[in-house]
Backbone as CSV, one residue per row, in Angstrom:
resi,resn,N_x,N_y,N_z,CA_x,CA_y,CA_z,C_x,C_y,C_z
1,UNK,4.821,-4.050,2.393,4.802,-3.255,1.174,4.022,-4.020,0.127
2,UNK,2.875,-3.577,-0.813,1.876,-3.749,-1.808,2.679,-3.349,-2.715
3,UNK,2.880,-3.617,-3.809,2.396,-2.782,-4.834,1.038,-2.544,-5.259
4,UNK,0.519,-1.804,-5.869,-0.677,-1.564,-6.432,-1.261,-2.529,-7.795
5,UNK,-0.666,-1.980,-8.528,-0.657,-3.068,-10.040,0.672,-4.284,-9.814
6,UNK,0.222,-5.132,-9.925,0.599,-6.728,-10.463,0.364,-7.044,-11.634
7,UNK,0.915,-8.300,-11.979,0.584,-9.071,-13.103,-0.912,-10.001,-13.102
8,UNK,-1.141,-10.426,-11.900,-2.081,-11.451,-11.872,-3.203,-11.096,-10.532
9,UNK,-2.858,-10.083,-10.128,-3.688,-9.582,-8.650,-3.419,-8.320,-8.476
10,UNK,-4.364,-7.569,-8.056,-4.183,-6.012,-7.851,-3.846,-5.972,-6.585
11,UNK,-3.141,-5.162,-6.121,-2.674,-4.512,-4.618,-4.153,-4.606,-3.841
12,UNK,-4.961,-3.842,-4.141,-7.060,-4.023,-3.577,-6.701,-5.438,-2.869
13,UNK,-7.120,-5.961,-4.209,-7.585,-7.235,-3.511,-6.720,-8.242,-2.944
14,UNK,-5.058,-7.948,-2.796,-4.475,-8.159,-1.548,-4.737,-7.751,-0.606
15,UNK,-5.357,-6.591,-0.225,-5.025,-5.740,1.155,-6.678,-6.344,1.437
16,UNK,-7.909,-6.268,0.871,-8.969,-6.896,0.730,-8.885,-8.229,1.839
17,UNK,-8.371,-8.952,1.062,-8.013,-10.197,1.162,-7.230,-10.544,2.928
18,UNK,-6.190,-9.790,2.905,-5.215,-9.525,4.262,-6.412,-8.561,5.650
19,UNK,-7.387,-7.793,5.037,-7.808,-7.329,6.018,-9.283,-8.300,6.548
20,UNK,-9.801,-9.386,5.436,-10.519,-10.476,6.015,-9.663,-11.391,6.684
21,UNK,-8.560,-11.651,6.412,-7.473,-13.229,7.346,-6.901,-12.392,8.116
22,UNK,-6.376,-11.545,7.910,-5.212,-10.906,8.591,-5.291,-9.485,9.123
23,UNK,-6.572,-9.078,9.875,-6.537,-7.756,10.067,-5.669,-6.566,10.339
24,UNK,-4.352,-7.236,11.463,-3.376,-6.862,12.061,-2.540,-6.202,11.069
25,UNK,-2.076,-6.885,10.239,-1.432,-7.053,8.940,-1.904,-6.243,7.999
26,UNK,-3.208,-5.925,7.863,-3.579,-4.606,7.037,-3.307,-3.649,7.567
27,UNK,-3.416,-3.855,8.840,-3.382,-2.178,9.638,-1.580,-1.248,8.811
28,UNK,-0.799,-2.918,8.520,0.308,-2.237,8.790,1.113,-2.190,6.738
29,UNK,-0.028,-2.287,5.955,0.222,-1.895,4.488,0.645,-0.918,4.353
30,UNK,1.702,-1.042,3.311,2.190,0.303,3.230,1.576,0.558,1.283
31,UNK,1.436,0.839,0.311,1.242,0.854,-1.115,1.831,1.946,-1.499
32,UNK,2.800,0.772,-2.401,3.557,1.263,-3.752,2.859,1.853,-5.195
33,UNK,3.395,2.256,-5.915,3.003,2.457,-7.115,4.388,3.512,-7.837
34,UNK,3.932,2.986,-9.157,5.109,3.630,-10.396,4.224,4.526,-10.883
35,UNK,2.748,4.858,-10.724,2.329,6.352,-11.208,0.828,5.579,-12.233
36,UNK,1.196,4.599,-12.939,0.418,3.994,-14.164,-0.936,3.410,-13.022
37,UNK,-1.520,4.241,-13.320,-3.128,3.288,-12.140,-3.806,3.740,-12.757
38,UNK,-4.859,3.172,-12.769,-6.427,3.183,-13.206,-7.300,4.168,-12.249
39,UNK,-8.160,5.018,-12.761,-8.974,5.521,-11.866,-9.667,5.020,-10.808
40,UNK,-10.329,4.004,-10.594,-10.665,3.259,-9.654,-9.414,3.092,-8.686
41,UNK,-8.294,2.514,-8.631,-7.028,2.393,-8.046,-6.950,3.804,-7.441
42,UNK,-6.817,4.798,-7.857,-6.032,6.386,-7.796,-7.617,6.417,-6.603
43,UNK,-9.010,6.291,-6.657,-9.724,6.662,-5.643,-9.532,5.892,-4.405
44,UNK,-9.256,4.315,-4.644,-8.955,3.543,-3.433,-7.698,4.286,-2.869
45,UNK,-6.999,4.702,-3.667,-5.538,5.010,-2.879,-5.746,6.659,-1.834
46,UNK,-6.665,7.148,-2.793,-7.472,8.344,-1.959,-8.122,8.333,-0.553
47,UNK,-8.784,7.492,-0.657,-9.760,7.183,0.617,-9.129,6.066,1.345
48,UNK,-8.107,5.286,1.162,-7.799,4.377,2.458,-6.957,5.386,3.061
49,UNK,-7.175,4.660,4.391,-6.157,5.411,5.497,-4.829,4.860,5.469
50,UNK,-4.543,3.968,4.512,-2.665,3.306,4.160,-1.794,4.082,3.825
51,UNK,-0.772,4.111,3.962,-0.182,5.193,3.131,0.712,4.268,2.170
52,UNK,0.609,5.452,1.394,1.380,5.700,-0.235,2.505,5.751,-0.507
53,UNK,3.687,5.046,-0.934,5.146,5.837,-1.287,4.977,5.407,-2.858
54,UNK,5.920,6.331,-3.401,5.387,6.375,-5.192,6.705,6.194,-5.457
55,UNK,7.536,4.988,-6.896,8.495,4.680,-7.094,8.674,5.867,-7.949
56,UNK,9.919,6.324,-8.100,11.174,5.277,-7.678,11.142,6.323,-6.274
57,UNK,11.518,5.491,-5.004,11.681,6.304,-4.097,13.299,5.788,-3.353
58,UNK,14.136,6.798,-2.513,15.147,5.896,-2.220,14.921,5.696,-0.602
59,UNK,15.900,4.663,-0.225,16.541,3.871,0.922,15.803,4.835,2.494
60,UNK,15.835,6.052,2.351,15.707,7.154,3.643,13.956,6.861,3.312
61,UNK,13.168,7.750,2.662,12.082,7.708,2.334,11.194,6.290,2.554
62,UNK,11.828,5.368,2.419,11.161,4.050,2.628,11.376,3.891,3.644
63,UNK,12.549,3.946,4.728,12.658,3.830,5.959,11.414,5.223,6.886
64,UNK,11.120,6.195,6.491,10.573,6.573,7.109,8.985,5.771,7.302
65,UNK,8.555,5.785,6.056,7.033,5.249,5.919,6.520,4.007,6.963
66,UNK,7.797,2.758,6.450,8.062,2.098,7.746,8.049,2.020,8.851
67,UNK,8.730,3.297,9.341,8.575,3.005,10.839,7.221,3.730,11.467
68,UNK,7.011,4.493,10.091,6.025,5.507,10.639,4.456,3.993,10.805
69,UNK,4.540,3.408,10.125,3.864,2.057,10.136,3.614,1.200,10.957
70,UNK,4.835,1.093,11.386,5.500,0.428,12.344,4.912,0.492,14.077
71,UNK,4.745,1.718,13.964,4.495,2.536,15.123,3.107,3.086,15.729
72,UNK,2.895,2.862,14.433,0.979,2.667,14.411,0.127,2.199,14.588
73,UNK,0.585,0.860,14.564,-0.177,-0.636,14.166,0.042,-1.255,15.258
């Protein structure tokens, strides 16, 4: 799980970052967000093939994304 916005690093350039060291590991990102993104952000979140869960979400909903992740990768 990403979040998108951080304090000191954007969600991007984690998953960026994880899909040069860690390809495996990107495959299996999931990205968060509370809604507040920047246009640039809102198109990356468009066009990657990661999927999205948007806070506040509960306990069931996160378990699905997961496994659906899970199962992919």
């Amino acid at each position: 799980l990403c979040d998108v916005t951080m304090p000191d690093v954007s969600g991007i350039e984690v998953y960026e970052t994880t899909v040069e060291v860690a390809p495996e590991l990107a495959e299996r990102t999931v990205f968060m967000s509370g809604g507040s993104i920047s246009p640039s952000t809102q198109d990356f979140l468009r066009t990657t093939k990661q999927p999205r869960i948007d806070k506040p979400f509960n306990a069931s909903a996160l378990r699905e994304i997961v496994a659906r992740v899970a199962t992919t990768a």
